[in-house]
Every structure is written in structure tokens, then in C-alpha cells.
TORTIKE-775882 format. One record per residue (C-alpha): y, x, z; residue in one letter; residue number from 1. Coordinates in nm, 2 decimals. Layout:
REM TORTIKE-775882
py->Y px->X pz->Z aa->A i->NUM
...
***
This chain:
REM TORTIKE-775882
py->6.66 px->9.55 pz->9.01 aa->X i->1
py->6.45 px->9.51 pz->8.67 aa->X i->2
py->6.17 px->9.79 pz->8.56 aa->X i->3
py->6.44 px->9.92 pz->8.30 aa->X i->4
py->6.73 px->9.97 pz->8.54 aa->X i->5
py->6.48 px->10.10 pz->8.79 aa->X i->6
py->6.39 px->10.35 pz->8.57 aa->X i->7
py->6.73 px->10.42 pz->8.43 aa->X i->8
py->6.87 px->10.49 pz->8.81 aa->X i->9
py->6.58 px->10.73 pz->8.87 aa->X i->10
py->6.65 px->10.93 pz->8.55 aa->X i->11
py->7.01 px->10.92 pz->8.64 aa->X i->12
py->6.93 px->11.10 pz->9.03 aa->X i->13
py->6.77 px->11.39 pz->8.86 aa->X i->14
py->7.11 px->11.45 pz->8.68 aa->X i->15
py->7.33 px->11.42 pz->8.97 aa->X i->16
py->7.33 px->11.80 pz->8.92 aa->X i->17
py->7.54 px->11.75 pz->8.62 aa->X i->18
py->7.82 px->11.60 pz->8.77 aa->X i->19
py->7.95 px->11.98 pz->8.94 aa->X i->20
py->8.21 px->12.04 pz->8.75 aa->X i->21
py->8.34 px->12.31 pz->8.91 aa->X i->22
py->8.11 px->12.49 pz->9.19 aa->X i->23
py->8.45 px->12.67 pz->9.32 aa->X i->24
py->8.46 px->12.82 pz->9.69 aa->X i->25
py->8.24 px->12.69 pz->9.88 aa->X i->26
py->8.34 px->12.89 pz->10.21 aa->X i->27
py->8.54 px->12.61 pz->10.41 aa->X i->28
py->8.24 px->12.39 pz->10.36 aa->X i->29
py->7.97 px->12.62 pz->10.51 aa->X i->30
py->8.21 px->12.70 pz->10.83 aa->X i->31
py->8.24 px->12.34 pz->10.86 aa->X i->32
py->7.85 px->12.27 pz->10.83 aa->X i->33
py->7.79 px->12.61 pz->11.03 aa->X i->34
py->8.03 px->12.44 pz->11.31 aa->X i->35
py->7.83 px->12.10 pz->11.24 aa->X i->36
py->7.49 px->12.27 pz->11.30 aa->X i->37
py->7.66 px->12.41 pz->11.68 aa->X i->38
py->7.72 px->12.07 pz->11.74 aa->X i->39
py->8.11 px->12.05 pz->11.73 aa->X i->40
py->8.23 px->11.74 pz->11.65 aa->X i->41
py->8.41 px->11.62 pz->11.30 aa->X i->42
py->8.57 px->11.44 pz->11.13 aa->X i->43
py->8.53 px->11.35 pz->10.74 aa->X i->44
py->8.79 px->11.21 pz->10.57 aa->X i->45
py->8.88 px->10.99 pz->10.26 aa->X i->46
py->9.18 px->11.01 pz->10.02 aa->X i->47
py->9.20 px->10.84 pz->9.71 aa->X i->48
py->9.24 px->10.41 pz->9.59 aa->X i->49
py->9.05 px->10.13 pz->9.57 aa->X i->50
py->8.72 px->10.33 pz->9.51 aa->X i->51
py->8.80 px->10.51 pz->9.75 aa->X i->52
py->8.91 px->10.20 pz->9.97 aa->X i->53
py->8.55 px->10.05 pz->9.89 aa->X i->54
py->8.69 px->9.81 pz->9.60 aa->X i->55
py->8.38 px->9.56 pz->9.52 aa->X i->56
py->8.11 px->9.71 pz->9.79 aa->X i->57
py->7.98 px->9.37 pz->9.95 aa->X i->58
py->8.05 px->9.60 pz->10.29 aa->X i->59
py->8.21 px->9.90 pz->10.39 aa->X i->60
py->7.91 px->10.08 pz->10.48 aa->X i->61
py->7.82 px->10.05 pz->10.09 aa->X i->62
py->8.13 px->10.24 pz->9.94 aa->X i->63
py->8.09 px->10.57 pz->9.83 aa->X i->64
py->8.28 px->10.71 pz->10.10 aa->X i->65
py->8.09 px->10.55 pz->10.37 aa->X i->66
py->7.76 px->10.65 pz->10.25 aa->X i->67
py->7.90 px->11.00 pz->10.17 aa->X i->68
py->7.98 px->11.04 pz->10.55 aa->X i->69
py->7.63 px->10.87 pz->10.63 aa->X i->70
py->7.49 px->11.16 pz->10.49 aa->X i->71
py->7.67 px->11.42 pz->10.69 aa->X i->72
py->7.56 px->11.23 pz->11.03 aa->X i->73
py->7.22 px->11.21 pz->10.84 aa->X i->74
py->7.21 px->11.63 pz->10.83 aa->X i->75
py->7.36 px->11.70 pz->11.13 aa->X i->76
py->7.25 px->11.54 pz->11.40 aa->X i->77
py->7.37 px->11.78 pz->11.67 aa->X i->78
py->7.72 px->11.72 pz->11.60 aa->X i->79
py->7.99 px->11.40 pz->11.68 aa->X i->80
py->8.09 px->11.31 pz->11.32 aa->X i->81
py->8.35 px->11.07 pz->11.26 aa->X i->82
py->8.49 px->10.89 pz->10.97 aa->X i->83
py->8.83 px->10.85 pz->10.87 aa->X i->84
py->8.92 px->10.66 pz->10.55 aa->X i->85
py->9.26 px->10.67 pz->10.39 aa->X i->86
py->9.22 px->10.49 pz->10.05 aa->X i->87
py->9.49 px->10.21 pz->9.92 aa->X i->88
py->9.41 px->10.05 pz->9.60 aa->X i->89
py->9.62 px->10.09 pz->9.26 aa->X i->90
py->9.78 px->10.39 pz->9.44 aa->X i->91
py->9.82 px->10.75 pz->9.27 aa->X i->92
py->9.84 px->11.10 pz->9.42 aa->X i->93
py->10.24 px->11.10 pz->9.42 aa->X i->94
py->10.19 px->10.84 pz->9.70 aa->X i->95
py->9.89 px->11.03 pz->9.82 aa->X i->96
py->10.12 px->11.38 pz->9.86 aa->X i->97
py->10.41 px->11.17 pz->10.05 aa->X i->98
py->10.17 px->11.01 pz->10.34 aa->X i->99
py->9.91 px->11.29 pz->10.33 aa->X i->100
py->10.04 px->11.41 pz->10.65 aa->X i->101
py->10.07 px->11.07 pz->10.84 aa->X i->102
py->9.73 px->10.90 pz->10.69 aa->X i->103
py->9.51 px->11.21 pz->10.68 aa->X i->104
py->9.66 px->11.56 pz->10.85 aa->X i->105
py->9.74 px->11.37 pz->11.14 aa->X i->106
py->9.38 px->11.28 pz->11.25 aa->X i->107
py->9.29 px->11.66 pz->11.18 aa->X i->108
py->8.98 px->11.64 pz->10.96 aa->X i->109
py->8.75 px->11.89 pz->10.86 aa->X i->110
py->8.62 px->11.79 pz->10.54 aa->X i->111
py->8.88 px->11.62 pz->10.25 aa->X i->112
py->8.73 px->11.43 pz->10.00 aa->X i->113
py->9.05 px->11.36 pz->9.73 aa->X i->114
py->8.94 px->11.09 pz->9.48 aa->X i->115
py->9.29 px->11.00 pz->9.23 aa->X i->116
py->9.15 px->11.04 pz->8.88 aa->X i->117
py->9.14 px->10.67 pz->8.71 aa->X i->118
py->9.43 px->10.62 pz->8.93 aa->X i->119
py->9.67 px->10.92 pz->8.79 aa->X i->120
py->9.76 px->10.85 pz->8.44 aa->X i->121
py->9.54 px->11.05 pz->8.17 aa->X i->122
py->9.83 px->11.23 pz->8.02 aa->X i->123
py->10.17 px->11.20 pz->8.24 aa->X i->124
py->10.22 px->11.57 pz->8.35 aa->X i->125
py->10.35 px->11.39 pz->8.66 aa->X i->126
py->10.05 px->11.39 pz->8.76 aa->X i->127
py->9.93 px->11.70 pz->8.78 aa->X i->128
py->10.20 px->11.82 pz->8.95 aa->X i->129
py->10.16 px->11.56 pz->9.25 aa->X i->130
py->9.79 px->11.62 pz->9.24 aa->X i->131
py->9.85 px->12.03 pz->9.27 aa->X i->132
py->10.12 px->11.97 pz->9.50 aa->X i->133
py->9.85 px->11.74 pz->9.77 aa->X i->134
py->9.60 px->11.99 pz->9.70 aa->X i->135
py->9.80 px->12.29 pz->9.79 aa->X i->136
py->9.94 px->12.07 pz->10.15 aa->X i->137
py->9.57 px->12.01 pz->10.22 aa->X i->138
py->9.44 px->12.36 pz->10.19 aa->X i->139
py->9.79 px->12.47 pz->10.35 aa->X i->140
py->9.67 px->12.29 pz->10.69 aa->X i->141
py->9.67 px->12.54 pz->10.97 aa->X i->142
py->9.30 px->12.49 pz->11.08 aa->X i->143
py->9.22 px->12.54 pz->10.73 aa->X i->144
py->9.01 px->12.21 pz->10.63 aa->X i->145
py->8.77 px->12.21 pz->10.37 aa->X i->146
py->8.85 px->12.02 pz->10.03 aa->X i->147
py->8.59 px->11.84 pz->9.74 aa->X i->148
py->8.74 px->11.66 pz->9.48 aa->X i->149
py->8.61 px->11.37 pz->9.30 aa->X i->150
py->8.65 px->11.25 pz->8.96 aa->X i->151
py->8.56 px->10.89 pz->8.88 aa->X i->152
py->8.59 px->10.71 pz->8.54 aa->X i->153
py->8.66 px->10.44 pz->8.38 aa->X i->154
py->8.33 px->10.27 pz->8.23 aa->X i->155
py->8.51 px->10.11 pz->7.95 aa->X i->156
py->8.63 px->10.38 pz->7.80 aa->X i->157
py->8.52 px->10.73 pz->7.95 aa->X i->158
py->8.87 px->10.71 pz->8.05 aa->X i->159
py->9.01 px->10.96 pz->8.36 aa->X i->160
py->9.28 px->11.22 pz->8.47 aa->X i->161
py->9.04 px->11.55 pz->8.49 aa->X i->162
py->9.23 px->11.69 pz->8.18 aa->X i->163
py->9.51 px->11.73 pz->8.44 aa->X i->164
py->9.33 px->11.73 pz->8.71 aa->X i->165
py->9.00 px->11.98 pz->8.68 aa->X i->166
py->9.26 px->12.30 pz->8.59 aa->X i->167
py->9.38 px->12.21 pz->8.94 aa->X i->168
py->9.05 px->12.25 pz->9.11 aa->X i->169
py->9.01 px->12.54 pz->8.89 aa->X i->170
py->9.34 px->12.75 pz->9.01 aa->X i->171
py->9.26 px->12.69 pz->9.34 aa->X i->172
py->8.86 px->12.74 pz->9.34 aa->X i->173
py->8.80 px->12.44 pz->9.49 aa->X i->174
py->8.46 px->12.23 pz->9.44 aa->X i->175
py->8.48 px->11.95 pz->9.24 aa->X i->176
py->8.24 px->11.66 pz->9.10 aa->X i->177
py->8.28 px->11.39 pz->8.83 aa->X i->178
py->8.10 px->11.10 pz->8.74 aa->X i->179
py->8.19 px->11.10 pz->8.38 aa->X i->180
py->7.87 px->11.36 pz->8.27 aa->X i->181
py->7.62 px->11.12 pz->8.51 aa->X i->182
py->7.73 px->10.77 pz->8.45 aa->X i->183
py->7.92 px->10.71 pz->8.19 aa->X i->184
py->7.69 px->10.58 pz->7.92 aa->X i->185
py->7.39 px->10.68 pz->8.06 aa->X i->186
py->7.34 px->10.31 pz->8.23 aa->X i->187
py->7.48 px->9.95 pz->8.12 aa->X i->188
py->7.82 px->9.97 pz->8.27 aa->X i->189
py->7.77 px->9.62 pz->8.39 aa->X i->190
py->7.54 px->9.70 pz->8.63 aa->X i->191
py->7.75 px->9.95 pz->8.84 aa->X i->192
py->8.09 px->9.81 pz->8.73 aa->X i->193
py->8.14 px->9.46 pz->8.74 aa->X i->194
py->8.52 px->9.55 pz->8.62 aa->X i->195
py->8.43 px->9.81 pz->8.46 aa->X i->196
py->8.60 px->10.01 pz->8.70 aa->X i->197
py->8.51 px->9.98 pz->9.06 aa->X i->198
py->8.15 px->10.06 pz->9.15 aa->X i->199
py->7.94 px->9.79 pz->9.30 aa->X i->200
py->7.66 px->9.85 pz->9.56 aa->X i->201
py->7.46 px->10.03 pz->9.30 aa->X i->202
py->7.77 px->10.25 pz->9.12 aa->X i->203
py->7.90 px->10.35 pz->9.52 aa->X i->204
py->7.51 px->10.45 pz->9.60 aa->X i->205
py->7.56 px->10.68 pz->9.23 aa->X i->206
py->7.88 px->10.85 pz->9.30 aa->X i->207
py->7.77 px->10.90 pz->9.69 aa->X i->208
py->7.46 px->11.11 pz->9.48 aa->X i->209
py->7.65 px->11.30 pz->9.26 aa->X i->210
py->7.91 px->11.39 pz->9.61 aa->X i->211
py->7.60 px->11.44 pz->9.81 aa->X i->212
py->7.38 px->11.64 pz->9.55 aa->X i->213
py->7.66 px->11.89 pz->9.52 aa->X i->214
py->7.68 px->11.90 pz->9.95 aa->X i->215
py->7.32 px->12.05 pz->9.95 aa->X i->216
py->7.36 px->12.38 pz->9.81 aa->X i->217
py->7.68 px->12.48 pz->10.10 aa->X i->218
py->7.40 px->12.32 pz->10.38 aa->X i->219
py->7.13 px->12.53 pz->10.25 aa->X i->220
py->7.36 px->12.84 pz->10.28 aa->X i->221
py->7.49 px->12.75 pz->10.62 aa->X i->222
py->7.08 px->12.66 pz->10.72 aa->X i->223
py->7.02 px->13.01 pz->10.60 aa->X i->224
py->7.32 px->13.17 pz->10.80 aa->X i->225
py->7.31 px->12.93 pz->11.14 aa->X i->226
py->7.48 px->12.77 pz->11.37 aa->X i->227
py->7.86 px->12.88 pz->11.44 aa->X i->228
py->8.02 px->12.82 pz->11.77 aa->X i->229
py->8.41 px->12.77 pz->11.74 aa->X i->230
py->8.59 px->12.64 pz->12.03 aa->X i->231
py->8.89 px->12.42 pz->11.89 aa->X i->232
py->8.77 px->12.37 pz->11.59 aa->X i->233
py->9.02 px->12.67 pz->11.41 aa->X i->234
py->8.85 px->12.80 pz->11.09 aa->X i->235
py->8.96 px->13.18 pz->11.19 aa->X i->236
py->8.77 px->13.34 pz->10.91 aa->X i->237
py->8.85 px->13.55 pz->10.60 aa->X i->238
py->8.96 px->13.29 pz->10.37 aa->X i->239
py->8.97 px->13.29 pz->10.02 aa->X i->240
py->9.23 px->13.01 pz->9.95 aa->X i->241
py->9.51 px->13.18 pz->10.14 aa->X i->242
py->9.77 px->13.31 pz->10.05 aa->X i->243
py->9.80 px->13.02 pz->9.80 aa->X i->244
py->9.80 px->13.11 pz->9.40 aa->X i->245
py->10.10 px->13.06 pz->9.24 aa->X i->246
py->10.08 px->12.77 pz->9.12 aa->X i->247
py->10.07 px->12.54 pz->8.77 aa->X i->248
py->10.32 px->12.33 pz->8.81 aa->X i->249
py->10.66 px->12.35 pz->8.98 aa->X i->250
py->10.48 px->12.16 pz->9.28 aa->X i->251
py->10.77 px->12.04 pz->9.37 aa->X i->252
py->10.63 px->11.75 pz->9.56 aa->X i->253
py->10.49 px->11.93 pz->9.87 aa->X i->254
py->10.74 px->11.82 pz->10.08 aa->X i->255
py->10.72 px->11.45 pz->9.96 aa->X i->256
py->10.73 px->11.24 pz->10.26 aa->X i->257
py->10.73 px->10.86 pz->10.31 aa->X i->258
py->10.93 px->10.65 pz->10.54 aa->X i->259
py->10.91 px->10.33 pz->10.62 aa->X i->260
py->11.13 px->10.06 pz->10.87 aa->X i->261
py->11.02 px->10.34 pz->11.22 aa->X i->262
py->11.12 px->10.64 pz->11.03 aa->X i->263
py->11.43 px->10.58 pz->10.87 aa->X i->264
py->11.73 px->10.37 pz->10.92 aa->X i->265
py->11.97 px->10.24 pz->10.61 aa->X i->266
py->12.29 px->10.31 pz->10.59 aa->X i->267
py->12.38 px->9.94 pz->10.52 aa->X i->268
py->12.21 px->9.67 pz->10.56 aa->X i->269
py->12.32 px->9.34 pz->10.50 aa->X i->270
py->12.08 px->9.03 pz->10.42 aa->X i->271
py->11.73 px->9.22 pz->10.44 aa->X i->272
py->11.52 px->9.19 pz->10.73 aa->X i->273
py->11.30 px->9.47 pz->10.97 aa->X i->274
py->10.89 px->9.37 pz->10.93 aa->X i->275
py->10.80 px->9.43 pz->11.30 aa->X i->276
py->10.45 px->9.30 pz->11.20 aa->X i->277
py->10.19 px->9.50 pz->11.35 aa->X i->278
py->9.97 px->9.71 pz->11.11 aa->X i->279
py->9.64 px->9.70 pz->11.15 aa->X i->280
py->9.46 px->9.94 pz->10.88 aa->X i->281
py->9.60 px->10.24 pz->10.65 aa->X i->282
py->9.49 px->9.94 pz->10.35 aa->X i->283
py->9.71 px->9.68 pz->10.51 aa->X i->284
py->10.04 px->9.82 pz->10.34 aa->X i->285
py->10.20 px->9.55 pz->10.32 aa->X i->286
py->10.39 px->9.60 pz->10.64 aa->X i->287
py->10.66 px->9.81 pz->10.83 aa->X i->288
py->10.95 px->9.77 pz->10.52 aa->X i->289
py->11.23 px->9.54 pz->10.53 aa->X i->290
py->11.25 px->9.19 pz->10.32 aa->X i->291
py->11.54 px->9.00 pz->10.14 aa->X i->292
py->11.55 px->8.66 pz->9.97 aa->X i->293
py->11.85 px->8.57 pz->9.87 aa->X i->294
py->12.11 px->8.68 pz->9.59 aa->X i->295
py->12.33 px->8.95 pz->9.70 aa->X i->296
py->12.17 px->9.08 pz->10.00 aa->X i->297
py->12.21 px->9.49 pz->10.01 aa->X i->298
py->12.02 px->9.75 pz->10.16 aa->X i->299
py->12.11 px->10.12 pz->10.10 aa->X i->300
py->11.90 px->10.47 pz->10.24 aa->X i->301
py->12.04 px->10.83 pz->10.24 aa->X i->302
py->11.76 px->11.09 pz->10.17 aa->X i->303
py->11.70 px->11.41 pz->10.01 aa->X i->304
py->11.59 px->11.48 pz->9.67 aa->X i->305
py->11.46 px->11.65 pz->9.41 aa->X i->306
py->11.20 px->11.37 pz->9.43 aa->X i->307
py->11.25 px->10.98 pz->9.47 aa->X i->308
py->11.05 px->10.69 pz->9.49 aa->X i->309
py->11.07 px->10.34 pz->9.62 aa->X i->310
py->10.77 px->10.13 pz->9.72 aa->X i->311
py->10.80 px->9.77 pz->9.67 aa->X i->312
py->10.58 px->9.47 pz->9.63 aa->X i->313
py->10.45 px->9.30 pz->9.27 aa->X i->314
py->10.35 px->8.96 pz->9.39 aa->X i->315
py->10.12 px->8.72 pz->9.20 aa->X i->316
py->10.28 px->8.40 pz->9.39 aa->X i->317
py->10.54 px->8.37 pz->9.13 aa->X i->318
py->10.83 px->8.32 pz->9.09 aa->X i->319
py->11.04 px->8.63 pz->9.35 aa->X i->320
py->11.30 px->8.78 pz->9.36 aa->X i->321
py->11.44 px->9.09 pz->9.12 aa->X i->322
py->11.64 px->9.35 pz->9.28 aa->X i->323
py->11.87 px->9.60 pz->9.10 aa->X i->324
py->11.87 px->10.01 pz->9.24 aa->X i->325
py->12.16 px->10.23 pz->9.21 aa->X i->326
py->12.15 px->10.56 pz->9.31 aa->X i->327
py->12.44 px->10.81 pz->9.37 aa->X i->328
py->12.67 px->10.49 pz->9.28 aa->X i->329
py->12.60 px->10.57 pz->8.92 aa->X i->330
py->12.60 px->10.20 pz->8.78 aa->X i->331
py->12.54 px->10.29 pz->8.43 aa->X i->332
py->12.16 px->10.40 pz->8.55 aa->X i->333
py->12.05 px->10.11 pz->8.73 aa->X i->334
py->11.70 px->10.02 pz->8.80 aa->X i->335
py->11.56 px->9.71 pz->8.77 aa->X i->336
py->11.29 px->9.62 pz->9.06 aa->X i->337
py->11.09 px->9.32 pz->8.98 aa->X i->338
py->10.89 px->9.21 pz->9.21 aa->X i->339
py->10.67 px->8.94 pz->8.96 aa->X i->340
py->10.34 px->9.07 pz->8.89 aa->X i->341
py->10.18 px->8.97 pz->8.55 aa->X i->342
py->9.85 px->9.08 pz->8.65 aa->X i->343
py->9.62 px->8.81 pz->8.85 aa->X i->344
py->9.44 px->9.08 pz->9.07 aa->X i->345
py->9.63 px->9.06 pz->9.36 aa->X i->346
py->9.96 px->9.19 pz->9.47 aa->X i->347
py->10.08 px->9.54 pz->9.39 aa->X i->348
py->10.21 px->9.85 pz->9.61 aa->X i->349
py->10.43 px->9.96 pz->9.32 aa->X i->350
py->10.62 px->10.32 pz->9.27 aa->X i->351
py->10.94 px->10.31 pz->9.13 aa->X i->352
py->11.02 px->10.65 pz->9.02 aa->X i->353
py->11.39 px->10.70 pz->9.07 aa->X i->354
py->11.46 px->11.10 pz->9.07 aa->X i->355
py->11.24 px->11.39 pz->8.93 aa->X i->356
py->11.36 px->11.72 pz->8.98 aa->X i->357
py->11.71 px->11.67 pz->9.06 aa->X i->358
py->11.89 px->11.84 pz->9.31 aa->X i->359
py->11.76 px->11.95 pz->9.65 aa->X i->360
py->12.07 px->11.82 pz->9.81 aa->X i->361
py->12.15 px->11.45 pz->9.96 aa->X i->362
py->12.12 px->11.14 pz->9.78 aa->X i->363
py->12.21 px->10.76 pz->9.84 aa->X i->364
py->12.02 px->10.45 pz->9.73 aa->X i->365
py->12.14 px->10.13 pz->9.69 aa->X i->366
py->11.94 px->9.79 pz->9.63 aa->X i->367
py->12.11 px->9.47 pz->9.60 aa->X i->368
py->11.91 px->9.13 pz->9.53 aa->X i->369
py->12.04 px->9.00 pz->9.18 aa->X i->370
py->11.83 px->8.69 pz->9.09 aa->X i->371
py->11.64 px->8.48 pz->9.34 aa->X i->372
py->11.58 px->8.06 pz->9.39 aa->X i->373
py->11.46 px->7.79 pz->9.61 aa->X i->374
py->11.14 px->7.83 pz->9.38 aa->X i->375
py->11.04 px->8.18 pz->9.50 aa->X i->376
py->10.74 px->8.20 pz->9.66 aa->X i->377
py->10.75 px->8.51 pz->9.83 aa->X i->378
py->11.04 px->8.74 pz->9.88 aa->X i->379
py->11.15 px->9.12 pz->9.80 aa->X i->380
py->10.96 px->9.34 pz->9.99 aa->X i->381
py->11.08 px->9.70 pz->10.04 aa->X i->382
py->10.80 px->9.88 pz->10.13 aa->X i->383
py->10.88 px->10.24 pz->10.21 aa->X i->384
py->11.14 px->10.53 pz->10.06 aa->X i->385
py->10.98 px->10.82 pz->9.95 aa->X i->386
py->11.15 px->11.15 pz->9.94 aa->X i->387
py->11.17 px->11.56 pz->10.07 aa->X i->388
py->11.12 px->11.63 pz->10.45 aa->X i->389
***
């Protein structure tokens, strides 16, 4: 690192400060350092996309959220703290809300750092509702986690989702930081964003500072209060995010579940084939859905609305094969689900939106194979169905 960056990375550590956008309730954070500094054991845990994920960190221990959870073993010594992360590139907080529960909830964590906002789209109102409706299932857990979100940016642009996504953390007093007020254009972009996007070493060590800054003022309050023996871990104090606020958006998307070839069986299926591959990592999503690769091959679901999605996968190893989706048999709506990516970064977990607040009752998806050729290099992969509980 040259004198000028050197110096321009210092100046930036004294601003970290700046990056609180909303200080919020802080509560759920001291019980869980309180419990930290008794010596119960943890667990920290990551939500978010390829930032999250560790995109462009020459190791996992450099990402933000490893270094982030570094810091927590760093403070609290007495306690068993262990790390849990959940993030899948080019993925947005309507996925996040449908596999909350299986990725995250299900390992029981006591501190949830959500990180969706280059990932949500600035402006789609979508968005905000899936974010409220993950933030409100989070808080909603029954031993009553603790919740910081994160806003990253764009360093091309100063682009993110915090117009949708800071009145969220706002209803719901939860503490949140960004990185737009610290980084953006206050260091060459280039030398924490290679892409412009994802942090290298340096930009995951940056937005660790800003996450970590804001974690010192809770420990000094539960340092001031002490330790806090609480067999079973059950956060059974007066808390100020239940009951729930009413909320911003309909939030209809709290009971947004995925399901994939174990927890759901089609209704027809004629030409696509189970993935029985073994799945080795919450990033290795590429597995567990169903594949077809000839023209004409059908595969049909029955779920429950008002929300629909299908996952499927982009592919850069053109050409593949394009699949059509009906759904309630109305053919005059068909989707079309192409599974050539024109991007060159790699193959893409794509959401195909396919309901949005339609009924509450039962709903049937077809998808039939309509173009495929001895040319294709990979074939249609159904990832998952996403819809209600």
C-alpha cells in the first residue's frame, strides 16, 4: 500500500463513525454480548450475496463477514462463538425471506447481520416489501435474535437500495450501517473494488470497520452492565421489538418458503430428471432441482400463492435450452424461461417472478421445454419453487 492510500485508509477509520445510519435498539445486542461475557456460546450469522458470500477476498477469512465475526471471538473470549454464513451471490431478499428459515433460523443464531442492498433493485417497491417481510421473520424468532443491517454500494455510481431499505430499519428500530457516507468517494474505487462492486481484501477490512465500529458502543454498555447468565440461550427480557409494528408494506412475503427436489413432489413429471447430487455448502446452489434437455419434456408443481417464484439456472456455456411456464393453465400468460445468460460472470441463480399478490388459495405450474439441440451445452435446470408455507 503507497503513502497516499496509507494515508487515505487511516482518514477513512476515523470516519467509520459515519457510516451509523440508524443507531435503533440496541437491546438484543447487549443481551447477546451480556450472555457473551458469561461465557454462553454463539453463534453469528451472515445473510446477504456475493459480498456477503466473500466475492473477490483472496480467502474467506478476508470477507467482511469473517472478519466481522473475528472480532466478536476477539472481545469475548469467555464464550464458544461460531460462525455461520448464508450468503449466495446475485441473490435478493425475496430469495433471502423464502430460505431464511432453512439457511439461517435453523442453526439458531444470536446475532443476524442482513446485507441485500446493491442486490435489491434501487426503486422496485418489491423490494421493500421482501426486505420488511425477512426483517419482521427474523425478529419474529422465538429466542428473540438480535438483528444489524448493512448497506453496501455500488462504487461506480453511489448506487444502493437504502431508499427502500433504511425506512425498514427505521419502523422497526433496528441498527443499521452503510458504507455509502465512508467509502464511496472518499478512496479511489479501484483500490477496494476491483469491479467496482465487490470489496477486495482492503474494501472487506473497510466495511468489517464501519460493522465493527458501530458493535463498540452496545459492548461498552453490556461492559458496564456485566455478565448475564441465561441457560438455553432464550432472550426472556422486556423487549422492545415485540409485538411487531404494523407494518410498511403489505409484507406479504413472510410466509415465503422455498422448495426444492426433498420438499416437494410435481404433479407431473415427464422428461426432467431428480439431482440426487450431494450439496456441500449453502453457495453450492446449483443442486437438489430437477433437469430436462430435450423438447417437450414437462414438469408441473401445485403450491399456494399469493407469491410465486421459480428458480432456474442462466448458464454462460451456450447454447441451452428455453422453457415456457404456464400457470393456472392460462396459456395466454405464458412465461418464457431462458436459461442463456448474456453475461460472462458466471452462471446465474435466476428468480422468475410468476404471481404477486394473487390469491391465497392453490395454484399449479406447468413448465414444458420448447426449444433445445444437440448443440446445448448444458441443460434446463429447475432449481427450486418458491411459494407460501
Amino acid at each position: 500500500m503507497d503513502k497516499e492510500l496509507k494515508g487515505t485508509v487511516e482518514s477513512i477509520k476515523k470516519r467509520f463513525a459515519d457510516g451509523i445510519v440508524n443507531f435503533g435498539d440496541d437491546s438484543r445486542i447487549v443481551k447477546c454480548m451480556r450472555r457473551a461475557l458469561a461465557g454462553e456460546d454463539l453463534t453469528i450469522a451472515f445473510l446477504g450475496g456475493s459480498i456477503t458470500q466473500g466475492s473477490l477476498a483472496s480467502e474467506p477469512k478476508f470477507c467482511y463477514a469473517y472478519r466481522t465475526y473475528a472480532w466478536w471471538e476477539k472481545n469475548f473470549p469467555q464464550s464458544e462463538i461460531s460462525y455461520w454464513n448464508a450468503g449466495i451471490g446475485a441473490t435478493t431478499s425475496q430469495l433471502g425471506v423464502a430460505r431464511v428459515q432453512e439457511d439461517v433460523l435453523s442453526q439458531r443464531p444470536d446475532f443476524v447481520v442482513v446485507e441485500f442492498s446493491v442486490n435489491d433493485e434501487d426503486y422496485n417497491l418489491r423490494f421493500e416489501e421482501t426486505y420488511e417481510s425477512l426483517v419482521r421473520v427474523i425478529l419474529a424468532a422465538p429466542w428473540k435474535p438480535a438483528l444489524l443491517l448493512v448497506h453496501n454500494v455500488r462504487y461506480d455510481d453511489g448506487g444502493n437500495a437504502a431508499f427502500l431499505h433504511r425506512p425498514v430499519g427505521e419502523r422497526y428500530h433496528i441498527p443499521s450501517v452503510s458504507m455509502k457516507p465512508v467509502l464511496y468517494g472518499t478512496i479511489p474505487a479501484r483500490s477496494i473494488s476491483p469491479d467496482f462492486l465487490h470489496p477486495n481484501d482492503l474494501g472487506h477490512e473497510l466495511v468489517a470497520g464501519v460493522i465493527t465500529n458501530y458493535l463498540e458502543g452496545p459492548k461498552q454498555k453490556a461492559l458496564a452492565l456485566g455478565p448475564d447468565k441465561n441457560a438455553g440461550g432464550i432472550m426472556d427480557f422486556e423487549d422492545a421489538f415485540l409485538p411487531l409494528p404494523v407494518t410498511i408494506t403489505q409484507s406479504s412475503y413472510e410466509n415465503s418458503r422455498r422448495y426444492r427436489n426433498y420438499q416437494i413432489m410435481p404433479i407431473e413429471c415427464d422428461g426432467f430428471s431428480r439431482d440426487g447430487a450431494p450439496q456441500y455448502s449453502i453457495s453450492d446452489c446449483f443442486k437438489r432441482g430437477w433437469t430436462a434437455y430435450k423438447v417437450g419434456a414437462r414438469i408441473a408443481f401445485r403450491v399456494l400463492g399469493p407469491n410465486i417464484a421459480v428458480q432456474y439456472r442462466k448458464t454462460v456455456r451456450r447454447p441451452a435450452p428455453v422453457a415456457r411456464l404456464i400457470l393456472d393453465g392460462d396459456q395466454s400468460s405464458a412465461i418464457t424461461l431462458d436459461s442463456n445468460f448474456t453475461e460472462d460472470w458466471g452462471d446465474c441463480l435466476y428468480l422468475e417472478t410468476i404471481l404477486e399478490h394473487g390469491s391465497e388459495g392453490e395454484h399449479t405450474i406447468e413448465i414444458e421445454i420448447v426449444q433445445a439441440s444437440k448443440e446445448d451445452k448444458e441443460g434446463f435446470y429447475l432449481v427450486s419453487v418458491i411459494a407460501g408455507a
